[in-house]
N, C-alpha and C positions, 0 to 999 in steps of 0.2 A: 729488247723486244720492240720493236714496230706496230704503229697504227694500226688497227683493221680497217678497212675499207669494206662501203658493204654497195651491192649492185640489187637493185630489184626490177626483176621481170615479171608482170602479169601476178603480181602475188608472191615471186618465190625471191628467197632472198639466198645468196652467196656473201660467206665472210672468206677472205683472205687475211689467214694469219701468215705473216711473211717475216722469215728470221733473214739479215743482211748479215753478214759480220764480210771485212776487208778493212787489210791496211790501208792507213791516213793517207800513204802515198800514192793510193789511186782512187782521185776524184774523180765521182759519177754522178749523176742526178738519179741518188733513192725514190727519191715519189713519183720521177717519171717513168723507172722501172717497176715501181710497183704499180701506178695506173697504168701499165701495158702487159702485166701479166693477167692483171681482173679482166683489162680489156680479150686477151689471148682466151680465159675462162668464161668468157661472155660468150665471145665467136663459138668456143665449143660446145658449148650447151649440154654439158655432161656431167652436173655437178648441183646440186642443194645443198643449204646448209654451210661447214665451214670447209674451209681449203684451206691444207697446210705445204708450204715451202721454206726450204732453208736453200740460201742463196748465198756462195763464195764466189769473191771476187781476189784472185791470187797471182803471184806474176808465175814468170815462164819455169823458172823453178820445180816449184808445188806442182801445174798442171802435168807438166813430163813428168816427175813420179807417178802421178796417181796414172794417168798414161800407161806408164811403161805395169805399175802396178796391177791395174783393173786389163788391160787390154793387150798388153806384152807388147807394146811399141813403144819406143824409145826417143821421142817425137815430141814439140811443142803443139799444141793443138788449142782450137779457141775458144772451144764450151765443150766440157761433158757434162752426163745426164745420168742420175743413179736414182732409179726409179725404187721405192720402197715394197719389199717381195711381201708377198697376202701374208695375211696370220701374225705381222709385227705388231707385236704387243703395243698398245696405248694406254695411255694413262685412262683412267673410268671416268674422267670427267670430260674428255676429250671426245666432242660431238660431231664428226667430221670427216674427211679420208685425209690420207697424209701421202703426198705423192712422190716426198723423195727432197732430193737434192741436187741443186744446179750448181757449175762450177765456172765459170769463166774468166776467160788467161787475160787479164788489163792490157799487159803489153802487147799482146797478139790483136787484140782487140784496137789498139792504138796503131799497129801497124797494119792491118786490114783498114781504119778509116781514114786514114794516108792514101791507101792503095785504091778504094771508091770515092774517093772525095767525099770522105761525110765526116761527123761531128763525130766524136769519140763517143760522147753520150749515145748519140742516133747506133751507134756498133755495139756499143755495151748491151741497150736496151733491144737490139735485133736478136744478141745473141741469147740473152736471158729468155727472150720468145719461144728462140729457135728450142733451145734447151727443154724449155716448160713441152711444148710440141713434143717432146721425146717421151719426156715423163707421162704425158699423155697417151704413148703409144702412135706416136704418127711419125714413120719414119722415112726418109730418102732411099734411093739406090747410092 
């Protein structure tokens, strides 16, 4: 389990409870992905109270499963987003909405910040955004 981190605006306050789990062999900066997701839930302005995310960081492997699994493509790809459907049972003690689960491909991630010339971190922390953005309901063409 992870720190909460807590944001307050004009009175209200947002907790992010953020679950991380990834293998040791891809290093990320945790706290700067998690101050860019509070900061992502700040921008959105859609949210009191706590926020719950569970966040995988997996290589190309795992994400082409779940891929080919959830979306019948058979594909590496560099973040899905599995947004948690209404009515999912929570625990009674659990004060908050629970938005789901992010997934993002290290390697893919590593070879996209090769390909912009950015930091690995700066692409890990984009994509985890980008992801949350999903979860949120805000999507691309």
């Amino acid at each position: 389990m992870t720190p909460v981190f807590l944001w307050f605006r004009i009175g209200v306050m947002v907790k992010l409870d953020l679950e991380i789990s990834a293998d040791s062999r891809y290093p990320f900066d945790r706290k700067g992905v998690r101050e860019a997701l509070l900061e992502t839930l700040k921008e959105q302005e859609m949210f009191t109270g706590t926020v719950k995310i569970s966040l995988s960081v997996v290589g190309d492997r795992k994400i082409r499963e779940l891929e080919k699994k959830f979306f019948g493509e058979d594909k590496v790809t560099d973040v899905l987003s599995f947004p948690l459907k209404e009515g999912e049972e929570m625990p009674e003690d659990f004060d908050g909405v629970n938005l789901g689960d992010i997934v993002v491909c290290y390697p893919q991630a590593k070879r996209q910040a090769m390909q912009w010339n950015r930091i690995v971190d700066e692409e890990v922390i984009f994509l985890a955004r980008h992801g949350l953005l999903h979860l949120l309901g805000v999507h691309h063409d």
